[in-house]
C-alpha positions as CSV (number, residue, x, y, z in Angstrom):
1,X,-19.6,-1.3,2.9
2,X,-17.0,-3.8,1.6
3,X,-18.2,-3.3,-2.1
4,X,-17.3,0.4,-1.9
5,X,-13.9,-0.2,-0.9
6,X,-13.2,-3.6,-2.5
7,X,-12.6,-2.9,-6.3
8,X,-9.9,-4.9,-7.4
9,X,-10.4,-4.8,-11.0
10,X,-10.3,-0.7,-10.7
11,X,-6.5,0.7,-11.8
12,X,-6.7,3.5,-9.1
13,X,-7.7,0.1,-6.2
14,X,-5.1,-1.4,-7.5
15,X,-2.4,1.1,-7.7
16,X,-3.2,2.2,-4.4
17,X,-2.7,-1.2,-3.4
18,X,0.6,-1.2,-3.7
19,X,2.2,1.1,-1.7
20,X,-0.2,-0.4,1.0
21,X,1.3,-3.9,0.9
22,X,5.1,-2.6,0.5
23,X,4.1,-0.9,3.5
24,X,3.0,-3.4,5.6
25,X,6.1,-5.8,4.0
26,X,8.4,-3.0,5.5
27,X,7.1,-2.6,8.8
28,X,6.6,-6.2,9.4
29,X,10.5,-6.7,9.1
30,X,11.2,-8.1,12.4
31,X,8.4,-10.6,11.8
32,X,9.8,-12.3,8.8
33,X,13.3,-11.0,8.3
34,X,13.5,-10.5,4.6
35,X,15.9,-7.8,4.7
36,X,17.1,-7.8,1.2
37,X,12.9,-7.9,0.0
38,X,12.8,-4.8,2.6
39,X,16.1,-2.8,0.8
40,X,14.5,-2.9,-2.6
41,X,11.5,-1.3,-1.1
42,X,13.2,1.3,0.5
43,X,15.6,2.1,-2.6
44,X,12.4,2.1,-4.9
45,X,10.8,4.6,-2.6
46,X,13.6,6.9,-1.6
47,X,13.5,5.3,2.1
48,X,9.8,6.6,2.5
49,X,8.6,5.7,6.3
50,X,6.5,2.5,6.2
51,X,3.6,4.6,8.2
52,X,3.5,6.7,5.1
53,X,3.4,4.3,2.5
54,X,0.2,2.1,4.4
55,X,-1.9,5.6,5.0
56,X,-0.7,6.8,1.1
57,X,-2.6,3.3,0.0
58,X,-5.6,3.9,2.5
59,X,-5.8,7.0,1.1
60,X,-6.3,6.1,-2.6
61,X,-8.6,3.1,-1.6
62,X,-10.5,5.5,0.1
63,X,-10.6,7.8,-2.8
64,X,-11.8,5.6,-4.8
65,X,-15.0,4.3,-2.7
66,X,-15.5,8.2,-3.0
67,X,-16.2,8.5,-6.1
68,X,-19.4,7.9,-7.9
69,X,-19.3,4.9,-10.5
């Protein structure tokens, strides 16, 4: 099961990696208080909702365990 979902030398695991992780940075904010690291995010994004960001990564990682290699 993890080798269907663990690619990381895939371009589509690792693009959809990203907005996963700048996700999680965002809505762990009151756990490590980088607020300037957080602003960036949000001004890269156009303020996208953390919630959306971590399910937008999911999503790619889980498109590409679907596909056939």
């Amino acid at each position: 099961m993890v080798g269907k979902y663990f690619k990381p030398t895939s371009l589509t695991w690792l693009a959809s990696l990203v907005p996963l992780l700048a996700g999680l940075v965002v809505a762990t904010l009151p756990l490590h208080g980088m607020d300037s690291i957080v602003t960036t995010i949000n001004n890269l994004t156009g303020g996208m909702s953390a919630a959306v960001m971590i399910n937008t990564g999911l999503l790619g990682i889980g498109v590409r365990g679907a596909l056939d290699d």
